[in-house]
N, C-alpha and C positions, 0 to 999 in steps of 0.2 A: 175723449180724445179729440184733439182742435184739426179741423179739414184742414189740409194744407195744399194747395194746390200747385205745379209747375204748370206756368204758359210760357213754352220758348217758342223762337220763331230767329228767323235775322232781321227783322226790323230794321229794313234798307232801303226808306226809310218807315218810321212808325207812319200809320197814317188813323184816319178818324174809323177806321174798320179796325184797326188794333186795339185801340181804345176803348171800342166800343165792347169788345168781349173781355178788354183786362177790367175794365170798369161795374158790370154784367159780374164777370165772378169774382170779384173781390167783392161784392154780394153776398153770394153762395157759398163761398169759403170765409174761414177766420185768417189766412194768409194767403196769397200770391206771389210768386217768384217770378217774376217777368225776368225769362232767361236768353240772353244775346248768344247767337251761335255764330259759331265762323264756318260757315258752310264753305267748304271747300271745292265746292262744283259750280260757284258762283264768283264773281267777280264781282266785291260790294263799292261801291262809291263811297263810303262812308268807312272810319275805322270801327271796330270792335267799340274800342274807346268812345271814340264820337256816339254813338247810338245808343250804347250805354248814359252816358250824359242825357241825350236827346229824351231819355223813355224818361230818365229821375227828373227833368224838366217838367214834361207833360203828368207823370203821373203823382208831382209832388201833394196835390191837394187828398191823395187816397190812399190813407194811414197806415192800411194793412198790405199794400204795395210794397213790395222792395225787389230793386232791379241789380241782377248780379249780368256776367257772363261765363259758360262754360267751353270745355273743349270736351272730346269725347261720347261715351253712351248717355244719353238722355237719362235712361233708367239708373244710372250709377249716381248724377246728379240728385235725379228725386230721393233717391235713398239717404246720401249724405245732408238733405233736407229735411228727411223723416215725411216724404209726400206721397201720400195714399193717391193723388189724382195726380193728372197730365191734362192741362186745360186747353182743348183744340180750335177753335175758330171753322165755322164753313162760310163757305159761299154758295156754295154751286155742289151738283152731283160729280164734277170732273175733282173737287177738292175731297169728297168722301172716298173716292178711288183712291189717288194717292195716301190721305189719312189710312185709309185701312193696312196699308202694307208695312205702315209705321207701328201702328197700333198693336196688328199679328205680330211681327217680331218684338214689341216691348211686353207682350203675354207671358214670352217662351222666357225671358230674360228673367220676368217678374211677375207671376198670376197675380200678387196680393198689391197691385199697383194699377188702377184702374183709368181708361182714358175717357173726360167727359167733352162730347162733341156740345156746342152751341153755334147755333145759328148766327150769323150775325143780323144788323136790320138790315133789311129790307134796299134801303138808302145806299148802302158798302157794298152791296152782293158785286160789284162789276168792279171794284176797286182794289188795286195791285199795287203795294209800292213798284213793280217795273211801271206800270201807266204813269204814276205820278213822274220818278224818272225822266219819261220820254217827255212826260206834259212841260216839266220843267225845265230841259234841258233847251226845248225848242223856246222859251220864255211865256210859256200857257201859264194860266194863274191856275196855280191849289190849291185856292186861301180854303174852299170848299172841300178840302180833301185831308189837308194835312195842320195842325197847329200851326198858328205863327212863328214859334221859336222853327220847326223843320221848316215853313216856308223859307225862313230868311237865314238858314242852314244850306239848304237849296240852293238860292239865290246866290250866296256867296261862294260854295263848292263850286257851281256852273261858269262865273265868274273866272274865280281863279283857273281852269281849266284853259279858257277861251286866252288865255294869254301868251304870249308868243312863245 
């Protein structure tokens, strides 16, 4: 049976900590579904669309990668996938808090669908696309943070904003 893993997230924007665990488990798994969410408790800078592009950009060199986006329960998605995992990203003990109350209700939903946590390095633990955001918004460089295609996605979004 082929690992199939989901890693969603909203990737608003991706940055070099997203990558680093889509990259990480499409390793570990024979597939990845890097899945765009439209989080509706968020106000994204970027469309669905856009970010979608943005991730098939960055993760075009890694074969077993493919970038969709969904609306609804995560767990309904993994299934019309055929995905045993749900691939999580941490940073911090404040992100295993939140992960778990995701986690416990995707149990009740689906025991036979399992969530795998990884670490990210070390390098990303403080790294948010809100930081990047706020970094760029004020014209901070994030050549260190985010790909060149999302820095000069940045640049241009922030751009066009600033206009009368």
């Amino acid at each position: 049976m082929a690992s199939i893993a989901v890693c969603p997230g909203s990737f608003d924007p991706v940055t070099f900590g997203h990558l680093d665990i889509i990259r990480r488990g499409a390793k570990v798994f024979d597939k990845v579904y890097v899945c765009v969410l439209n989080n509706s408790s968020k106000k994204p800078l970027f469309t669905v669309e856009e970010r979608c592009g943005l991730l098939r950009e960055v993760t075009k060199d890694i074969p077993n990668v493919q970038v969709e986006s969904f609306q609804g329960l995560l767990i309904d998605y993994a299934k019309s996938k055929q995905a045993n995992v749900i691939l999580r990203g941490l940073r911090a003990v404040s992100d295993f808090e939140y992960e778990m109350q995701g986690t416990s209700m995707n149990k009740v939903l689906d025991e036979n669908i399992e969530t795998f946590f990884m670490m990210t390095n070390n390098q990303y633990s403080f790294l948010s696309s809100s930081i990047v955001k706020e970094v760029a918004k004020y014209k901070g460089s994030v050549a260190e943070l985010v790909p060149e295609a999302v820095e000069a996605a940045l640049e241009k979004k922030f751009a066009k904003n600033e206009r009368p």
